[in-house]
C-alpha positions as CSV (number, residue, x, y, z in Angstrom):
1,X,2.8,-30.1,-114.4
2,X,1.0,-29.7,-111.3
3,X,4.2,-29.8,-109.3
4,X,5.7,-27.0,-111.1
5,X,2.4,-24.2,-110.1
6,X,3.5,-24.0,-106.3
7,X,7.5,-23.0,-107.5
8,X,6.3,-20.6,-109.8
9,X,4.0,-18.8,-107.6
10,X,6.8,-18.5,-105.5
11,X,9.1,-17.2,-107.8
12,X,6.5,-14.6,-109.0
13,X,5.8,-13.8,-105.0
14,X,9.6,-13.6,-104.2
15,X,10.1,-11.5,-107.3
16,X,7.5,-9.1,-106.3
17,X,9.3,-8.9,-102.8
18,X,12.4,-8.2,-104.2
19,X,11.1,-5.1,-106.2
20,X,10.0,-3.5,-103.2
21,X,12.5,-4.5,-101.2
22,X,15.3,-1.5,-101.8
23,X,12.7,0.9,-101.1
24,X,11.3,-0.7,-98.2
25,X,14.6,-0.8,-97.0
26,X,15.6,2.6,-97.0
27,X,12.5,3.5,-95.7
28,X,12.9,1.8,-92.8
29,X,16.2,3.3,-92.3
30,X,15.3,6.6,-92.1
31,X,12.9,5.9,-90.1
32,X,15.6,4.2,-87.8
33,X,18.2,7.6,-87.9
34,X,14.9,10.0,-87.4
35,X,15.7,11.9,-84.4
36,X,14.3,11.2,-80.9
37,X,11.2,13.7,-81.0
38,X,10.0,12.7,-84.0
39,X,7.2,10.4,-84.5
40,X,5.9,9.0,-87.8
41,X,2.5,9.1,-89.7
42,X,2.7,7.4,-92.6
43,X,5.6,5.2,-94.2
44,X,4.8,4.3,-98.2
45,X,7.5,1.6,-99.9
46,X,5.2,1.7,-102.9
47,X,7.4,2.6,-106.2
48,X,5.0,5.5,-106.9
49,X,5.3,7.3,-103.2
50,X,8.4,6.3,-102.0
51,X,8.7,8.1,-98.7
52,X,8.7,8.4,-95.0
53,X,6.0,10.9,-93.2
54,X,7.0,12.6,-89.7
55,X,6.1,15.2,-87.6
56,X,8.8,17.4,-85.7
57,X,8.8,20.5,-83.9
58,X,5.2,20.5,-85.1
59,X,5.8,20.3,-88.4
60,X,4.8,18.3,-90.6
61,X,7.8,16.6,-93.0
62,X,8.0,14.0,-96.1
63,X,11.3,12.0,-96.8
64,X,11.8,11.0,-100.5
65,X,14.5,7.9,-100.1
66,X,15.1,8.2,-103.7
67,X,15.9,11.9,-103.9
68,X,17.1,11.6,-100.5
69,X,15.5,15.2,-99.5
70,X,13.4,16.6,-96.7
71,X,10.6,18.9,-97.5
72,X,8.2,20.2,-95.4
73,X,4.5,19.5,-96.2
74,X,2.3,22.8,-96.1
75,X,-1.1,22.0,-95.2
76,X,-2.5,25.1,-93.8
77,X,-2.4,28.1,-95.4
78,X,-2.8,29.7,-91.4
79,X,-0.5,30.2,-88.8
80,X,-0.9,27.3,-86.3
81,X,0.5,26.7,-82.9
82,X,1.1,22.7,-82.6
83,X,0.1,19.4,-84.0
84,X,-2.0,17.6,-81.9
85,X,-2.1,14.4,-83.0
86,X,-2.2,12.7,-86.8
87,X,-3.9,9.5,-87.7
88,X,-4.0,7.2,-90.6
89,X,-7.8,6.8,-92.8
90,X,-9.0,3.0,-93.6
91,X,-7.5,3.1,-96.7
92,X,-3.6,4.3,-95.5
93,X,-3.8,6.9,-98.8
94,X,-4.8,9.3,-96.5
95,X,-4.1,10.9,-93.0
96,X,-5.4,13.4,-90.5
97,X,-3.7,16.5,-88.7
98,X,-5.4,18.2,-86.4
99,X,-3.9,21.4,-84.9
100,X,-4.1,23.7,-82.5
101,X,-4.2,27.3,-83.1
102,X,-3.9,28.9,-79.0
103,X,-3.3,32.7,-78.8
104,X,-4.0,32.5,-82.9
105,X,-7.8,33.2,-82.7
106,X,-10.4,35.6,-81.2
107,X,-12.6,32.9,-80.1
108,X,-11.2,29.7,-79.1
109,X,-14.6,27.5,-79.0
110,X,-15.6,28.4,-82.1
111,X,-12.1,27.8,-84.2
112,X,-9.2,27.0,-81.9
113,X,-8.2,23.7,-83.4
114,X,-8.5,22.4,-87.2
115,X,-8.5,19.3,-89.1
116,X,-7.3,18.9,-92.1
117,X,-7.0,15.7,-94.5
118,X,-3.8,14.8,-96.7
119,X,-3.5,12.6,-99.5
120,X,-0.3,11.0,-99.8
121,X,-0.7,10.2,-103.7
122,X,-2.2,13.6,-104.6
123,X,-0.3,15.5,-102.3
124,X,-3.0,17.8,-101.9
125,X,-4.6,18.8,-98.7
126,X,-8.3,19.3,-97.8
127,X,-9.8,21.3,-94.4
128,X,-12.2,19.2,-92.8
129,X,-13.6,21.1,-89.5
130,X,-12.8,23.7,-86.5
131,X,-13.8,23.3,-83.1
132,X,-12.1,23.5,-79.3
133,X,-11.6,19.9,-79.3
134,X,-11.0,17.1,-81.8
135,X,-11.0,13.4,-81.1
136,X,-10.5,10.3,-82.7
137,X,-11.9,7.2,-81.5
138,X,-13.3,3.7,-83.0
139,X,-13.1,5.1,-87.0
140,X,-15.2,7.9,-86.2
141,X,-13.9,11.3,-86.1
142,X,-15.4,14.6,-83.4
143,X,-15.5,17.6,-83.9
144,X,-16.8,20.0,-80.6
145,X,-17.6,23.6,-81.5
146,X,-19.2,26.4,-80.2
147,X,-22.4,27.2,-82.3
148,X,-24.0,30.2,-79.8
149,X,-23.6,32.3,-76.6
150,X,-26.6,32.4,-74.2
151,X,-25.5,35.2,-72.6
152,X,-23.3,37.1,-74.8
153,X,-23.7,40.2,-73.0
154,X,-22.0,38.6,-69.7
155,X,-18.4,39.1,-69.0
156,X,-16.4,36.5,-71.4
157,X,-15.9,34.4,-67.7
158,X,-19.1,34.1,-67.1
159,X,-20.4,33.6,-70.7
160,X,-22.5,30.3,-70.9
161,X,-22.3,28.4,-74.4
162,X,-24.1,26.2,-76.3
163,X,-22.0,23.6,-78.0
164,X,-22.6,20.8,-81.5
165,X,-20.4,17.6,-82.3
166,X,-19.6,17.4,-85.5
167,X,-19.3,13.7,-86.5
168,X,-17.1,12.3,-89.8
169,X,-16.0,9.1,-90.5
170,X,-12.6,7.9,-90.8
171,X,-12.5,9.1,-94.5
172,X,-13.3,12.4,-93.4
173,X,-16.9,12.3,-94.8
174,X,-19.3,14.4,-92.7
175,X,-21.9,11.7,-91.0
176,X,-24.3,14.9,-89.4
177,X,-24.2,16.8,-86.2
178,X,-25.1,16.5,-83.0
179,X,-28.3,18.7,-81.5
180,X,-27.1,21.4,-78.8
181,X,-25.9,21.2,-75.6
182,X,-25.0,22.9,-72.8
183,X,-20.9,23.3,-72.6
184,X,-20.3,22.3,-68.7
């Protein structure tokens, strides 16, 4: 009896393999026919998600292999100019996109990029920050921003500015902020 517990395991293992497998496939080739320019986020074989996530043209678009459509995913309800970059969380249910918003906004230290979470089960979306510069380094997540003019009253070149990190981790939970600084 003890000879049969290895084969079975592997039948159950294979079986489970081979469930996933069509999806997977598919997957993989659209990810294969996606067109030079395009570069993925997030690829889900899963039998509940089923789909293939890209950016394009700065947009940001979902592949259904089973319905075989392309959709765009709207995750800002605001104008933007480009995606900046996208990154996955620990748990690969959700991802990053920050954006830039250039020529968009009055005040591009205080708001000209955003971040914004998605969840790939939910499909929902959730804004995380604004700054002039978002970065993503060892699971921790920065936001800089503006947060006061010392000289407002100067010419806007020769304003001086005091600026806070905004630190979150890599689930998007805010972890604090930094005290000011001088922008140099």
């Amino acid at each position: 009896m003890k000879r049969q517990y290895p084969f079975f395991i592997a039948l159950l293992c294979s079986m489970g393999t081979m469930a996933q497998t069509p999806i997977a496939n598919r997957v993989k080739a659209v990810a294969k026919r996606l067109p030079g320019q395009a570069q993925i986020v997030a690829k889900y074989t899963d039998n509940r998600r089923h789909c293939l996530y890209y950016t394009l043209r700065d947009r940001l678009l979902r592949y259904d292999v089973r319905t075989n459509r392309r959709e765009e995913v709207t995750f800002s309800s605001r104008p933007y100019a480009s995606i900046i970059a996208t990154w996955m969380s620990d748990d690969k249910n959700t991802f990053f996109i920050a954006i830039d918003k250039k020529g968009m906004v009055p005040s591009y230290l205080e708001n000209g990029q955003e971040l914004w979470m998605y969840d790939s089960k939910t499909r929902k979306t959730k804004f995380i920050g604004e700054g002039f510069s978002i970065s993503h380094k060892h699971n921790r997540i920065t936001i800089k921003r503006a947060s006061r003019c010392i000289n407002p009253s100067a010419a806007q070149s020769q304003q001086h500015w005091m600026i806070r990190d905004h630190q979150f981790d890599n689930e998007g939970t805010p972890l604090g902020k930094s005290e000011e600084y001088k922008m140099r």
